[in-house]
C-alpha positions in Angstrom: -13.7 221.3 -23.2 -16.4 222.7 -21.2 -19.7 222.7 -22.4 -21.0 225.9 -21.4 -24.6 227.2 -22.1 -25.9 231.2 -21.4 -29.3 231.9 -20.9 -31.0 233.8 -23.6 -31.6 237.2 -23.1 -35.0 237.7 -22.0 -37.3 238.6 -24.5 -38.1 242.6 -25.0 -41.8 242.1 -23.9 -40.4 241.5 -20.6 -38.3 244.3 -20.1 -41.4 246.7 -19.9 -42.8 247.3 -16.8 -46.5 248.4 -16.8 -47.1 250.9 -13.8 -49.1 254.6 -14.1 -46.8 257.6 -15.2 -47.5 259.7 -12.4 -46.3 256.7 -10.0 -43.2 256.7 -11.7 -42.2 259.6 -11.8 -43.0 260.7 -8.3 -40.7 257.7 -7.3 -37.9 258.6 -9.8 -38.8 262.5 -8.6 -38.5 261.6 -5.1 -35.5 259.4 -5.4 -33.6 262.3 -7.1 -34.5 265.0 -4.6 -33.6 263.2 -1.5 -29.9 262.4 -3.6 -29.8 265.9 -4.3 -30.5 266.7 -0.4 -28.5 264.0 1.3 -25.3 264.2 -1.2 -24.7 267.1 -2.6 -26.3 270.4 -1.2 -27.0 270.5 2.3 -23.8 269.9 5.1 -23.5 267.4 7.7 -24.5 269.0 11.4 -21.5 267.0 12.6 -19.0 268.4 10.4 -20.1 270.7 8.4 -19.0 269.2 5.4 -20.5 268.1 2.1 -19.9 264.9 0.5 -17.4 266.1 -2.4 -15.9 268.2 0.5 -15.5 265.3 3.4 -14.0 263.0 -0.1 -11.3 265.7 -1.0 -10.0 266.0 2.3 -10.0 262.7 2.8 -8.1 261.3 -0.1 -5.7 264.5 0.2 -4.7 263.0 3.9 -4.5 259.5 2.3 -2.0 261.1 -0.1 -0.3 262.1 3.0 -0.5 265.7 2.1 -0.3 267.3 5.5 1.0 270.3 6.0 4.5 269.9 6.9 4.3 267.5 3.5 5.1 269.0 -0.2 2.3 270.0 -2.3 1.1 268.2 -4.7 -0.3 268.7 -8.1 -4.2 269.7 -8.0 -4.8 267.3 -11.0 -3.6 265.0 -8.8 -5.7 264.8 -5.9 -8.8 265.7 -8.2 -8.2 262.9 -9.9 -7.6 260.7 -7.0 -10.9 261.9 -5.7 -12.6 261.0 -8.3 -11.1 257.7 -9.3 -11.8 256.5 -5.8 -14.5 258.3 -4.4 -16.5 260.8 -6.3 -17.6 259.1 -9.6 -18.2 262.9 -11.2 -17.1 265.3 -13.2 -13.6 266.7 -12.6 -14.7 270.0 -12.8 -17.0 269.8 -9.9 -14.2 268.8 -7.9 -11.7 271.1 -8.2 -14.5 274.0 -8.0 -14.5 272.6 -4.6 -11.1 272.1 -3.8 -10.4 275.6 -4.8 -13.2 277.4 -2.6 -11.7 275.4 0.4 -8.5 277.0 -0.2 -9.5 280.7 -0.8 -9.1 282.5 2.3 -11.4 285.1 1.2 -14.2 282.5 0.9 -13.7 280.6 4.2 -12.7 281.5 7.4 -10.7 278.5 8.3 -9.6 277.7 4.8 -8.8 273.4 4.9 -7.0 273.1 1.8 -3.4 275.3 1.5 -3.5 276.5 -1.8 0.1 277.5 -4.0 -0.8 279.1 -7.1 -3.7 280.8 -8.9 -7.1 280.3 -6.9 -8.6 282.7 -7.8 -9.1 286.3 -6.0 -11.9 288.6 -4.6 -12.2 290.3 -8.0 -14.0 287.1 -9.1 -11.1 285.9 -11.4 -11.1 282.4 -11.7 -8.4 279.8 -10.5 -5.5 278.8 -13.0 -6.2 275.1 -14.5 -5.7 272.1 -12.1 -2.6 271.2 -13.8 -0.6 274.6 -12.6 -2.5 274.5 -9.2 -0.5 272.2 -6.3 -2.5 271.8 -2.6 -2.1 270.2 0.7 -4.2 270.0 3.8 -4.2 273.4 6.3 -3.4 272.5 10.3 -7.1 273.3 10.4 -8.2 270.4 8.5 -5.8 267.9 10.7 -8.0 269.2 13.4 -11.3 268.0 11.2 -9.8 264.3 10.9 -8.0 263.7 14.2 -8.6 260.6 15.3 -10.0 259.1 11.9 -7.3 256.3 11.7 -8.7 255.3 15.6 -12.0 253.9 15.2 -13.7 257.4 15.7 -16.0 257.0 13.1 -17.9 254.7 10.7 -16.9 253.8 7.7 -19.4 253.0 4.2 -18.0 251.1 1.6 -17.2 253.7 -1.7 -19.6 253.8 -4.7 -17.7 251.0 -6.9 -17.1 248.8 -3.5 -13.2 248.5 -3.5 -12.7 250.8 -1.3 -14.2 252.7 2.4 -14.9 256.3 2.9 -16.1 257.9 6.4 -19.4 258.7 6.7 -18.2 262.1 8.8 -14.7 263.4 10.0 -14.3 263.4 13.9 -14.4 267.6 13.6 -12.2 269.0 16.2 -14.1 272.4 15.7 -17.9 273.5 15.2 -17.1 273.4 11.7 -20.7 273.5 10.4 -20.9 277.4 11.8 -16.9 278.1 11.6 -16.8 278.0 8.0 -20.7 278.2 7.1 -22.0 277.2 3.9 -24.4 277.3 1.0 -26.4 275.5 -0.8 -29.8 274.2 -3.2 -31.3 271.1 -2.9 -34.7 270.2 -3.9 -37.5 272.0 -2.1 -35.1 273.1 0.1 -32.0 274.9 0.5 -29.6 276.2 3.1 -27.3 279.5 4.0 -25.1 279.4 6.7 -22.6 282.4 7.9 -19.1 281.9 8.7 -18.5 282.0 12.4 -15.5 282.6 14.8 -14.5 279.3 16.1 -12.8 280.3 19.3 -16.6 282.0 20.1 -18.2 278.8 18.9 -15.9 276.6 21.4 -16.4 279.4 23.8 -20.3 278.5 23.6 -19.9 275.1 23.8 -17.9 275.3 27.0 -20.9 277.5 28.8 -23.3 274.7 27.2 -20.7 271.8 28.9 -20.9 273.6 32.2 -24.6 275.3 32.0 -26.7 272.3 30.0 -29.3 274.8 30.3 -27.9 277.3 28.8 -30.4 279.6 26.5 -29.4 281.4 23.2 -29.5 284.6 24.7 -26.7 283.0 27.2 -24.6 281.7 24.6 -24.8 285.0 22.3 -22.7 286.5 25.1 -20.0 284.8 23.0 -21.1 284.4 19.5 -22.7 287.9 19.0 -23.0 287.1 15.0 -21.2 286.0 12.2 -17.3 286.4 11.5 -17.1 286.9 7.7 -13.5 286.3 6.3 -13.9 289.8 4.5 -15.1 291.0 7.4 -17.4 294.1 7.2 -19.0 295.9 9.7 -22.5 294.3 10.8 -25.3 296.1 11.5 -27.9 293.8 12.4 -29.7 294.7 15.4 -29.3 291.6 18.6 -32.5 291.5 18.5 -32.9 290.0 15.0 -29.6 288.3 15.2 -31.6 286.3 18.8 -34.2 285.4 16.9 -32.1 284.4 13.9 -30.2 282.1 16.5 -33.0 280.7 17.9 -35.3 280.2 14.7 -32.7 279.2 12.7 -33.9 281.4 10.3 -33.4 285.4 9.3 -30.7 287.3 7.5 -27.5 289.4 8.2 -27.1 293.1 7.4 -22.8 293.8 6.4 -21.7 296.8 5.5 -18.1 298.0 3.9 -15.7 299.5 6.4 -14.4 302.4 5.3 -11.9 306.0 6.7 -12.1 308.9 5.9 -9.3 310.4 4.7 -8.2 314.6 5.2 -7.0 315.5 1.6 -6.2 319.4 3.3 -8.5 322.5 2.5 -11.1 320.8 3.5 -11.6 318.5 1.2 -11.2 314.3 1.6 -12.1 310.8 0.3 -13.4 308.1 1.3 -11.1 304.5 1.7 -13.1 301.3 1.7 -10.9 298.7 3.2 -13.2 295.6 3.8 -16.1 295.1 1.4 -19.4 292.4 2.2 -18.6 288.8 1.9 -19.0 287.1 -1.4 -19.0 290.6 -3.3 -16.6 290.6 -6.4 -14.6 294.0 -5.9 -14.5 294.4 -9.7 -18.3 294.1 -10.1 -18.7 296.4 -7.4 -16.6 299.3 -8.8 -18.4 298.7 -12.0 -21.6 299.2 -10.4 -20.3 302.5 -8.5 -18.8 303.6 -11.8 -22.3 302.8 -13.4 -24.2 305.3 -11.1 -21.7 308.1 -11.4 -22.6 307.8 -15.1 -26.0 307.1 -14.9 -26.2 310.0 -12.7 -27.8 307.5 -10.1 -25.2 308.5 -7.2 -25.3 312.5 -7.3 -23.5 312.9 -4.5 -20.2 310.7 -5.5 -17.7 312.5 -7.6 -15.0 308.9 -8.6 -14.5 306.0 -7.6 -10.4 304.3 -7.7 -9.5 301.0 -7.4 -5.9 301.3 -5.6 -6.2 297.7 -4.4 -3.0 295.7 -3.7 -2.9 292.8 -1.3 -5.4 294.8 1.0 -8.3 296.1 -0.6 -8.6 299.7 -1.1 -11.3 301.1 -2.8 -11.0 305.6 -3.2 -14.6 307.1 -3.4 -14.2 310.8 -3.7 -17.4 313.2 -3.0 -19.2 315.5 -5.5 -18.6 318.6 -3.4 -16.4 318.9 -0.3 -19.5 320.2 1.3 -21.3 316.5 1.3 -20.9 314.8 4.6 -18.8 311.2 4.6 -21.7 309.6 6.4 -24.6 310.8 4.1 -22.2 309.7 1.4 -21.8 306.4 2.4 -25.7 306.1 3.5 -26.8 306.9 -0.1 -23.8 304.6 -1.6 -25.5 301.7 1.1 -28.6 301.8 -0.6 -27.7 302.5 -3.7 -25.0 299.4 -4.4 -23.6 296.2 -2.7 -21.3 298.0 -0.2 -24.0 297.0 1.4 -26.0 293.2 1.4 -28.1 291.4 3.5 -26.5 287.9 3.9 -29.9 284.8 4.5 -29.5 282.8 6.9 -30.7 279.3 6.9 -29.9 277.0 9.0 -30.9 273.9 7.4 -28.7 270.7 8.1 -28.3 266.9 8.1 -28.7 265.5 11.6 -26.7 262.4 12.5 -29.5 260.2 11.1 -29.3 262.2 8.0 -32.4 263.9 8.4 -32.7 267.1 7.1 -34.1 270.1 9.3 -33.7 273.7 10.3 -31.7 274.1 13.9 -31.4 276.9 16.0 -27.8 278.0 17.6 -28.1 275.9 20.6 -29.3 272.7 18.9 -26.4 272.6 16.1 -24.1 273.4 19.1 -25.3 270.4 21.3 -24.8 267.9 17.8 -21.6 268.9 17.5 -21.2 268.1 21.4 -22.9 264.7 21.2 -20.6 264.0 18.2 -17.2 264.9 20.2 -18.5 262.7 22.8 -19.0 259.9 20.9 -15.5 260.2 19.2 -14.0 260.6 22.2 -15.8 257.4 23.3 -15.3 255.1 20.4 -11.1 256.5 20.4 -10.7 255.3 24.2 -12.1 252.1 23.4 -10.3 251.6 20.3 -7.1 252.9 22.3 -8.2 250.6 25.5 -8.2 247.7 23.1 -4.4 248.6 22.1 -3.5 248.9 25.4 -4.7 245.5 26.3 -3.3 244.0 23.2 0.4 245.0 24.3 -0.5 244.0 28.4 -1.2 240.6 26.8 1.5 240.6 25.2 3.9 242.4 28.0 2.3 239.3 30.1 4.2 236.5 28.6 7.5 238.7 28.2 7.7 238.5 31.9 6.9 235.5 32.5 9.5 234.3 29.9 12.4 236.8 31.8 11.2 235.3 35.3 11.6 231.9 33.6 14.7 232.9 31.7 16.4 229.4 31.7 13.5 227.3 31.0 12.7 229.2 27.7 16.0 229.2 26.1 16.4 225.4 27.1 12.9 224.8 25.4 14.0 226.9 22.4 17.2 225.4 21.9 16.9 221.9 22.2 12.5 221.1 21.8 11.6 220.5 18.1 8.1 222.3 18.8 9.4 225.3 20.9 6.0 227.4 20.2 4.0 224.6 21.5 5.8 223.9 24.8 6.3 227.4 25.7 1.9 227.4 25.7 1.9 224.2 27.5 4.6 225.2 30.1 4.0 228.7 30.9 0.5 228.6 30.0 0.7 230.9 27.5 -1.5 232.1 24.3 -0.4 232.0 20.8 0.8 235.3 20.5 2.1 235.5 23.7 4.6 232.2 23.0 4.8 233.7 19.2 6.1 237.4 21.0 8.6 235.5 22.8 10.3 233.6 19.8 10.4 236.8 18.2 12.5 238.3 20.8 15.9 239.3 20.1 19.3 237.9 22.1 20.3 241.2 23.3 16.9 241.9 24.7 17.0 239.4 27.2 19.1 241.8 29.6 18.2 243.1 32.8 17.7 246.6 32.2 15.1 245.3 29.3 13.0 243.2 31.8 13.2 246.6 34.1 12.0 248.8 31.2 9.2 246.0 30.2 7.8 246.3 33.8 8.0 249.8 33.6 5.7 249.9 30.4 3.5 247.3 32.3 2.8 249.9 34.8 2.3 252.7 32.5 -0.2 251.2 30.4 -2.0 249.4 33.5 -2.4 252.9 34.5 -4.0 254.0 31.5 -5.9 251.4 31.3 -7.8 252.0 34.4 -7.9 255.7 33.4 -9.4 255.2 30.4 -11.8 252.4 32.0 -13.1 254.7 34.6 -13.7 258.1 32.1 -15.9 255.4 29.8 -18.2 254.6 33.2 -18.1 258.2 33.7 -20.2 260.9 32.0 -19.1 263.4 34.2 -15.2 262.8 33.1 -16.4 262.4 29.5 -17.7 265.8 28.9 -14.5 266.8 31.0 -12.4 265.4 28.2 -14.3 266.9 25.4 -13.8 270.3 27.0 -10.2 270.4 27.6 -10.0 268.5 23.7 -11.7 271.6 22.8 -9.2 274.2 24.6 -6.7 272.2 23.1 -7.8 273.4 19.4 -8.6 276.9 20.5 -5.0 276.9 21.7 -4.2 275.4 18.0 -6.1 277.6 15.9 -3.9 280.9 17.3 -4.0 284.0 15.0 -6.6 282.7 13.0 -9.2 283.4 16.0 -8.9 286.9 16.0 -12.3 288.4 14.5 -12.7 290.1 11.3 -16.2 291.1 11.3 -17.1 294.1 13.8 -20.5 295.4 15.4 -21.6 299.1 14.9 -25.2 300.8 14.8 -26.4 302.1 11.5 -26.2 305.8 12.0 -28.8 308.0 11.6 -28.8 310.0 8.4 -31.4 311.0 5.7 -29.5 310.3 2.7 -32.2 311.2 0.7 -32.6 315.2 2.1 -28.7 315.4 1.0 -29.5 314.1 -2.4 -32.5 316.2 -3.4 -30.2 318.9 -1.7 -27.4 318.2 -4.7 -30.7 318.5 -7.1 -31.5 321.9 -9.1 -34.7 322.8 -8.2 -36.9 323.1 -11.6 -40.4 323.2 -12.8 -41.1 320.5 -14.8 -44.3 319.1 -16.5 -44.6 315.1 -16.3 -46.3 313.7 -19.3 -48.0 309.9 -19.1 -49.7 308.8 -22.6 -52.4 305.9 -22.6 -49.8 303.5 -24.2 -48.0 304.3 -21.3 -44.6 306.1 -22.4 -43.7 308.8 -20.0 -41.6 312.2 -20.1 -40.7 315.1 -18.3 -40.9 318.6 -20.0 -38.5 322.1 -18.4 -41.1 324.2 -17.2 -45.0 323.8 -17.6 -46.8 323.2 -20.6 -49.4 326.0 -21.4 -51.2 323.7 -24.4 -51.5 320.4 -23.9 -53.0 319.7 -27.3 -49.6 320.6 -28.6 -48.1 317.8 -27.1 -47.0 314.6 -29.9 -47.0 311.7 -29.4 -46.5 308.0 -31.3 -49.6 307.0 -34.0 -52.1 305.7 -32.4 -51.5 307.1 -28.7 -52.6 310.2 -26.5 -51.8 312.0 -23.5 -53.6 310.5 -20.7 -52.0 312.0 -17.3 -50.4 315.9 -17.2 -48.6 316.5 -13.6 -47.2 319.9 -12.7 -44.3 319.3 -10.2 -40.4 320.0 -9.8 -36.8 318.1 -10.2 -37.1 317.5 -6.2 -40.3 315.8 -6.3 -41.2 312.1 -5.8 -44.0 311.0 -8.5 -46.3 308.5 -7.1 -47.8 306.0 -9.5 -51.1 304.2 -8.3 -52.1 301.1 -10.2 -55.7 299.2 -10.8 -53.9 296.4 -8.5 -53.1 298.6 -5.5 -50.0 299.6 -5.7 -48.2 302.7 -5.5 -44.6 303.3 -7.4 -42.3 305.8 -6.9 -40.3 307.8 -8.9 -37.3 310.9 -8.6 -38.8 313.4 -11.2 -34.9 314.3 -11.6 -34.5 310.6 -13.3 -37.7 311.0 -15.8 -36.7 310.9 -19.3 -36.3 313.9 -21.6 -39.5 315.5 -23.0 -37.3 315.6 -26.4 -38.7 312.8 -27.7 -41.5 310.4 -26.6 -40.2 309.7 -23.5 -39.8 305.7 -22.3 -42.0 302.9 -21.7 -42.8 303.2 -17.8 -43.1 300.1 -17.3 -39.4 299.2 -18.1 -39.0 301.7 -14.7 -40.8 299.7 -12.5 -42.2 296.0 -12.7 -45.6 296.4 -13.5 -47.7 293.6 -15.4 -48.9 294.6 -19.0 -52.5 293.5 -18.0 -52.6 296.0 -14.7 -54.2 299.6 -15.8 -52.8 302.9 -13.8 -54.8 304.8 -12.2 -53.6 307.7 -11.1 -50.3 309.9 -11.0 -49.6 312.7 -9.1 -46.9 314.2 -7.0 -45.8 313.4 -3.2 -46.6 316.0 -0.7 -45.2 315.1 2.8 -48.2 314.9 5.1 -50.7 314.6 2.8 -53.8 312.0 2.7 -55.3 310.6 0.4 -58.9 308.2 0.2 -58.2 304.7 -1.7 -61.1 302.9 -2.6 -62.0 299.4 -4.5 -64.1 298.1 -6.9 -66.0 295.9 -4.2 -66.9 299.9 -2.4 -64.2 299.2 0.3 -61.7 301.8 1.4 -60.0 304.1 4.0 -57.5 307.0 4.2 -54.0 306.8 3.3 -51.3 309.0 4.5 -49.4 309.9 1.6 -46.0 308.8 2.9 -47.0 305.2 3.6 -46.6 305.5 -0.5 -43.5 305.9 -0.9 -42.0 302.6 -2.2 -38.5 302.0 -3.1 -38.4 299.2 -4.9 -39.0 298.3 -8.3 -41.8 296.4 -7.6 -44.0 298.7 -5.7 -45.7 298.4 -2.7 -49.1 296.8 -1.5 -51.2 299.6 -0.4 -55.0 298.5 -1.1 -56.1 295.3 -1.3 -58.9 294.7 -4.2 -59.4 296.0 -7.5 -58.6 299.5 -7.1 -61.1 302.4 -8.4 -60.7 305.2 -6.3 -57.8 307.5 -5.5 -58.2 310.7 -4.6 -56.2 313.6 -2.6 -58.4 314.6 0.6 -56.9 318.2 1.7 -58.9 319.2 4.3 -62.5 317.9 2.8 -64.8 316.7 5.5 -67.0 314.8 3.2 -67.0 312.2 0.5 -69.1 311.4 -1.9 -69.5 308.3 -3.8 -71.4 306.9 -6.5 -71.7 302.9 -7.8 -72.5 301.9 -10.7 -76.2 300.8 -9.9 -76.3 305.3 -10.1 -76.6 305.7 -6.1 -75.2 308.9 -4.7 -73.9 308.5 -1.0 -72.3 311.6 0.7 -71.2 310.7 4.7 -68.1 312.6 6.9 -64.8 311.4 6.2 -64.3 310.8 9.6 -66.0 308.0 9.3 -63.5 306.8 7.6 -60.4 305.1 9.0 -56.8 305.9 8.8 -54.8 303.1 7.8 -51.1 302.4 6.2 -52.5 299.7 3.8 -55.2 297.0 4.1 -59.0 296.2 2.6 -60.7 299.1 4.6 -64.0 299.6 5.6 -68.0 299.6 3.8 -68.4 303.1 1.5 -71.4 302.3 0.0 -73.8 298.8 -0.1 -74.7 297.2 -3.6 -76.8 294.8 -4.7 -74.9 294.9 -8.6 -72.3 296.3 -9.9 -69.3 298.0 -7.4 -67.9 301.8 -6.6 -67.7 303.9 -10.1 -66.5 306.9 -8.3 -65.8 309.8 -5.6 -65.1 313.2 -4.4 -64.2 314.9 -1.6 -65.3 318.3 -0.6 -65.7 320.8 2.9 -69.1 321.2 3.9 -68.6 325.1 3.5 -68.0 324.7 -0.4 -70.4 322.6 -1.3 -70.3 319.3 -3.6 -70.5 319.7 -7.3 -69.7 318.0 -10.4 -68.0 318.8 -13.7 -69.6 317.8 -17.4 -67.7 316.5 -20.3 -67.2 319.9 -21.3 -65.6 321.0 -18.4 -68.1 323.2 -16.9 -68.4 322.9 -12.9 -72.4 321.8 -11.8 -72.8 323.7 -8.2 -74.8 321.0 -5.6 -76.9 322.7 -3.6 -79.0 320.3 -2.2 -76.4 317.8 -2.0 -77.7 317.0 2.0 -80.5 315.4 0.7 -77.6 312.5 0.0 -76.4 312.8 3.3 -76.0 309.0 5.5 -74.4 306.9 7.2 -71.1 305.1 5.5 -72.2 301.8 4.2 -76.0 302.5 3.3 -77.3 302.2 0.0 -77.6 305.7 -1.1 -80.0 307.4 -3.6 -80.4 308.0 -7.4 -78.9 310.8 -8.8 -79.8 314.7 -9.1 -81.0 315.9 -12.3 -78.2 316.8 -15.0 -75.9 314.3 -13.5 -73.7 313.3 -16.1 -74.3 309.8 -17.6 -71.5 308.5 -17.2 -72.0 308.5 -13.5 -68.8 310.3 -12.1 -68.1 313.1 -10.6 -65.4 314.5 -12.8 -64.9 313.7 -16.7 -61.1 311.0 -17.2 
């Protein structure tokens, strides 16, 4: 019996290692996001591929499921993967395996899906267990050459195994199919290309190493989406995108139209944006018909079979198809704006944003250095048999000698190496060789072999001391799959110009023109009431809250919101709530922080101006349509704590007053015309900041209106007159206290 003794487990004191928080986390921290980067989110430059991606198709080719094989069960292979190679959760797996065989989700799908996998409606796959898969002829073109020494090889997480550390790629993969992903700190988008352009490109760059991106865009003018669309990015944002590696894709829907007779017709959508889900997208048009968002569309149909064909009919037959489509653009996600980022793992695993040309010339390098490391592996095979083809003929010019040693020497092997000066598996070849093989025609056909594979030899000897005949190589190698990839070349996406076409005129043109009265309370709940209100102290409104702004306009008008941060919002009077009740909250309209005050309201009027101002007594004119925003979130007009906004007409002077009670009056032309920004000096302070202004002609005068409401002619008001930027004087007698020109 063995006396055996175990250490004791050390004791728990021991176990605790004493180091600052901050230290440790920032190496767990770190340790995590470079995982994150390097395995999971962001593709190889050489291949294009993911981790979990490179490990699916790998074990699916170890299964031998090529495409002339049977399909196999998806549970299967995901569990293969998994048990071998990706130590995670099954889930994750198949979610990839899947979107490598939708056709609507890649361009070059790699994995040949048979069964549910989902469709462009966004309904997901059937289970793995009623799903079966094999590898597409375009993934055989991603690991040619992988049983050949083309590639390195890393030992799998539990050791038992190897894994390659990239596939040999027969295709610019990394653009071809494009990709997406988060990582830490980072994150990457990358469009689907056509691969016969890509080759094309790389072909120029083989034969023109100087090639620029503008040259190699005269093959890849932009992105091939598998749903293809119509793209309507101008070159001259899709060069810099190239070059950058950073920028963003405008795709549109392609649609017909279609002649119903009498004048009237639809509209047929037959490709929609890539990675839109058809049904969300008829939801959303079916939400603005009801919402009354998308006046001029009348229905929307979903007649889709294996083609997509969405039916948008118009309000009126007197809407044009383009303006209908220009409004539906804006309005929903028949058109998107796909970002590109073209953030990848070099071949040292570094992670870095590359231009077109750069991930182009890795993908070069890296079919260079397979084809390298295959002829050398393939040289070394070639040699192997000449060694061995060697001692065949030696033994048939020798026939006698050997079958005499054979036949009657008790150590045959050994005196075949002593006579003929043979190796070991030279003599060991011969022994193995069968009677019937020692006829003439076989010593005829073993010379001929000799001569063939001398030839190669040499061939292959001379393209490795040649970089001239490498590069040769890699481009016919490249032809080659261009050849191979056949239909699948022919583009999907096409180029067109946005048209021209003010959507907007042919909305407000749907619009009943109506006088209404828009009602803002301090709390800030807003309405709109038919007609104008004659009383305003007739007007209800919650406990607690008043009525702070009254604007007179019509259903056609755009209100203009200015808030205390600078911003202007914009809103179609014709989608104000009902003056029925107490209106709704504006700020559930547009994205504006609680602690932000508004300052003014008031109606658009094309070719206005207006005179912004801040707290600090900075400011300048605005024209009126630099403030129209559409989005919800406004847009940055004045920078500073705004105080002043007010409409200029055709004053010549302004008037301003700061809270020290200074009165400065100077021309506006001093003033300068700006879209948005800080402005110039109004008025210099010592304390305090701008409390107000007006603007007035110099042929009406200034004045000034009381808390009561009474108007306060100015007639000397040129005593006040400067220059812009001075301090100003104190005010004139019966200036209100509160030191503005006009009560709020």
């Amino acid at each position: 019996m063995n006396d055996t003794t175990t250490a004791p487990p050390p004791p728990p004191g021991d176990r605790i290692i004493d180091e600052p928080l901050t230290e440790a986390l920032s190496r767990r921290y770190l340790a995590y996001a470079l995982s994150v980067i390097t395995d999971r989110a962001l593709p190889d430059v050489r291949d294009g591929l993911k981790p979990v991606q490179r490990r699916v198709l790998y074990a699916m080719r170890e299964m031998r499921l090529n495409p002339e094989a049977t399909a196999r069960k998806c549970a299967k292979v995901v569990g293969e993967v998994m048990g071998g190679y990706h130590p995670h959760g099954d889930q994750s797996i198949y979610d990839t395996l899947v979107r490598m065989a939708q056709d609507f989700a890649q361009r070059y799908p790699l994995v040949d899906g048979q069964g549910n996998f989902g469709n462009i409606d966004g309904d997901n796959p059937a289970a793995m267990r009623y799903t079966e898969a094999k590898l597409t002829a375009a993934a055989t073109l991603l690991l040619d050459g992988i049983d050949e020494d083309a590639v390195d090889f890393k030992p799998t997480y539990d050791g038992q195994d190897e894994e390659p550390v990239v596939l040999p790629t027969g295709f610019p993969n990394v653009l071809a199919n494009g990709t997406t992903g988060i990582a830490v700190g980072m994150a990457t988008s990358i469009p689907p290309h056509n691969a016969a352009e890509l080759i094309d490109a790389c072909l120029l760059l083989l034969d023109q190493p100087t090639a620029t991106t503008a040259d190699l865009m005269a093959h890849v003018k932009g992105p091939d989406f598998p749903t293809g669309g119509v793209i309507v990015e101008p070159t001259a944002s899709l060069l810099e995108t190239y070059e950058t590696g950073r920028g963003g894709v405008r795709l549109r829907a392609l649609w017909t139209k279609e002649a119903l007779g009498n004048g009237a017709y639809q509209i047929v959508v037959t490709q929609i944006p890539y990675q839109v889900k058809k049904a969300d997208l008829v939801e959303r048009l079916a939400d603005l018909i009801e919402q009354k968002k998308a006046p001029l569309l009348g229905d929307v149909r979903d007649e889709s079979a294996e083609d997509v064909r969405l039916v948008l009919e118009p309000k009126s037959r007197n809407v044009e198809a383009d303006v209908l489509m220009e409004s539906l653009f804006k309005l929903s996600d028949l058109e998107n704006r796909f970002s590109v980022n073209l953030n990848v793992l070099d071949a040292r695993g570094t992670p870095g944003v590359m231009g077109l040309r750069q991930i182009l010339r890795a993908f070069l390098d890296h079919r260079r250095e397979v084809l390298v490391r295959r002829a050398r592996h393939r040289l070394g095979k070639i040699e192997a048999r000449l060694h061995i083809l060697d001692g065949l003929i030696v033994a048939f010019l020798n026939l006698d000698e050997v079958i005499r040693i054979v036949r009657y020497e008790d150590e045959p092997k050994a005196e075949l190496i002593a006579a003929f000066d043979l190796s070991d598996l030279q003599a060991e070849a011969i022994l193995n060789t069968r009677l019937r093989q020692l006829a003439r025609l076989e010593e005829m056909e073993l010379r001929r072999e000799h001569a063939d594979l001398a030839e190669e030899r040499d061939g292959i000897k001379g393209m490795l001391e040649s970089d001239r005949a490498q590069w040769k190589l890699v481009g016919a190698g490249l032809k080659d799959v261009k050849a191979q990839l056949g239909k699948l070349n022919d583009r999907r996406s096409i180029f067109a110009d946005a048209p021209e076409v003010d959507a907007d005129a042919a909305i407000e043109s749907m619009i009943v023109r109506e006088p209404i009265t828009i009602i803002l309370s301090d709390r800030g709940w807003i309405r709109a009431a038919k007609g104008r209100v004659e009383d305003p102290s007739e007007l209800k409104f919650k406990e607690g809250d008043s009525l702070s702004f009254l604007v007179e306009g019509q259903t056609t008008d755009k209100l203009l919101i200015f808030a205390s941060d600078g911003r202007f919002f914009t809103l179609p009077c014709d989608k104000l709530p009902s003056a029925r009740g107490h209106g709704e909250p504006l700020r559930l309209m547009i994205d504006l922080d609680d602690r932000v005050g508004i300052l003014d309201v008031f109606i658009h009027k094309p070719g206005g101006k207006r005179v912004l101002a801040s707290k600090e007594g900075y400011g300048f004119i605005l024209p009126a349509d630099e403030a129209i925003a559409f989005r919800r979130a406004g847009k940055q007009v004045l920078n500073g704590t705004a105080a002043v906004s007010i409409e200029l007409g055709s004053a010549d002077h302004l008037a301003v007053i700061g809270d020290n009670g200074k009165i400065l009056i100077f021309p506006t032309a001093e003033l300068p015309e700006m879209p948005r920004g800080k402005g110039v000096k109004l008025q210099a302070y010592r304390e305090g900041g701008l409390r107000d202004a007006t603007a007035f002609t110099e042929t009406d005068g200034a004045a000034w209106i009381d808390s009561a409401g009474r108007t306060h002619a100015w007639a000397d008001w040129r005593e006040w007159l400067g220059r812009r930027a001075g301090a100003g004087k104190l005010t004139p007698k019966g200036f209100p206290t509160t030191k503005r020109f006009r009560p709020r």
